[in-house]
DOZAFI-307381 format. One line per field, with one value per residue (C-alpha): residue number from 1; x, y, z. Coordinates in nm, 4 decimals. Layout:
REM residues N
num = c(NUM	...)
u = c(X	...)
v = c(Y	...)
w = c(Z	...)
This chain:
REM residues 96
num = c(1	2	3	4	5	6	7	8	9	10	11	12	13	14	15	16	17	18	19	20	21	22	23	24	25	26	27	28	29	30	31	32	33	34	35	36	37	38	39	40	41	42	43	44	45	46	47	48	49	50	51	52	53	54	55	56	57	58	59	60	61	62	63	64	65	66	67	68	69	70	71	72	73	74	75	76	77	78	79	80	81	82	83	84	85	86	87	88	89	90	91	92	93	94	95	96)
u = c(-13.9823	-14.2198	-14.1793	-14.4135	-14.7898	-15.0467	-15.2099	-15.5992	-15.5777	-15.9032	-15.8899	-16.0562	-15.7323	-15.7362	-15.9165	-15.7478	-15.6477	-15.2827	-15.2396	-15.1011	-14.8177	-14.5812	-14.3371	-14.6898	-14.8143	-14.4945	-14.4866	-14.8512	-14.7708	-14.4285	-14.6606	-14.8952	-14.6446	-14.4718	-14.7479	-14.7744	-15.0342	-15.0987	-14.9902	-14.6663	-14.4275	-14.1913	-14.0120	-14.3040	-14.5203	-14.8352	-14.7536	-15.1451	-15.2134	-15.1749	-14.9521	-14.5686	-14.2546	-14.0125	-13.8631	-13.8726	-13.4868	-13.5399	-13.7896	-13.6225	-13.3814	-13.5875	-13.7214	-13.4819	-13.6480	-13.4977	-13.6380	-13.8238	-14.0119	-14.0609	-14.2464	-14.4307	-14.6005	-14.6604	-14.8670	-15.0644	-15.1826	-15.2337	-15.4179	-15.6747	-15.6522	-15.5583	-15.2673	-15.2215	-14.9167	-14.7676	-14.4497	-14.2078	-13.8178	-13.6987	-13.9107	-14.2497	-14.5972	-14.7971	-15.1174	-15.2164)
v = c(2.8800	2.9365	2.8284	2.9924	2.8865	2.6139	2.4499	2.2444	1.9019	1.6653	1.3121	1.2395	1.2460	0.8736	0.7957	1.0184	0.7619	0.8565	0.8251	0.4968	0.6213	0.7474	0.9600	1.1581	1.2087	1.3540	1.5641	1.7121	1.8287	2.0077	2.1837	2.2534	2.3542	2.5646	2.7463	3.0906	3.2511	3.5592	3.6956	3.8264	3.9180	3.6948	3.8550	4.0842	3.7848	3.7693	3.4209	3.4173	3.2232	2.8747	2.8936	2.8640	2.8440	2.5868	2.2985	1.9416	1.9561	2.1874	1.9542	1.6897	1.8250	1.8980	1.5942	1.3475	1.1625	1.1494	1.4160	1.0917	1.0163	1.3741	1.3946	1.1021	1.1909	1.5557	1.3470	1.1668	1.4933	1.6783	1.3506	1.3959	1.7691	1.8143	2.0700	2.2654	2.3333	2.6378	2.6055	2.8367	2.7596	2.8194	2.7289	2.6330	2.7701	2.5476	2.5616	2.4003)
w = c(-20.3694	-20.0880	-19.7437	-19.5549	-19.5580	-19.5813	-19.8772	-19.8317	-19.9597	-19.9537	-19.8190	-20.1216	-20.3266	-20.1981	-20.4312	-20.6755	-21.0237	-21.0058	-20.6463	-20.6481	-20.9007	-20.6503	-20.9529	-21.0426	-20.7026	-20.6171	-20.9109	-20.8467	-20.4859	-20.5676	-20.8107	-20.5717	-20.3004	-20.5711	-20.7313	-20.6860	-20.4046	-20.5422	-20.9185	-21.0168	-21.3038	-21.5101	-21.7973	-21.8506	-21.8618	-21.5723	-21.3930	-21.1994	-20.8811	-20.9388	-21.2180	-21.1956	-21.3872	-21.4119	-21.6757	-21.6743	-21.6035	-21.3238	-21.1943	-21.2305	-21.0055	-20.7724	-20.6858	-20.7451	-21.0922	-21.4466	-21.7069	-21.8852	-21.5516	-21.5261	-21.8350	-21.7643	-21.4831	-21.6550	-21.9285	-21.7069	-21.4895	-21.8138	-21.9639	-21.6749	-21.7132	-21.3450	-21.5258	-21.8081	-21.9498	-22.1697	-22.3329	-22.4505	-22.5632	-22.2164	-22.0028	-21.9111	-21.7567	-21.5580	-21.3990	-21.1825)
């Protein structure tokens, strides 16, 4: 996990739909504080900037929230297409 560096975010995320739903909004700025900067390697697999790997359970860890909340609020940003997820057995690939 990174702890060096800045991300941008736009006042306009106030008027963002979900950011009233406090379980999503968290979600969606772990995944943008967790998202890879530049591209790398994961078991030979090219995670790009933006993207980064994880599980609900991990998340769910993470941050506190049951797996069901977890996937919840992974619906709803993937309902409004703000991620994209790709799914393998063990774990996941999101964009964000």
């Amino acid at each position: 996990m990174y702890t060096e560096g800045y991300i941008k975010l736009s006042r306009k995320l106030l008027e963002w739909g979900w950011y009233n739903d406090q379980n999503t909004v968290r979600l969606f700025f772990h995944l943008l504080l967790c998202a890879n900067y530049k591209d790398c390697e994961f078991h030979n697999t090219v995670i790009k900037r933006g993207q980064l790997v994880t599980s609900r359970k991990k998340l769910s860890e993470q941050l506190g929230l049951t797996e069901r909340e977890i996937r919840t609020a992974l619906e709803h940003l993937t309902s409004t297409n703000d991620i994209a997820i790709n799914s393998t057995p063990r774990y996941s690939i999101i964009t964000v």
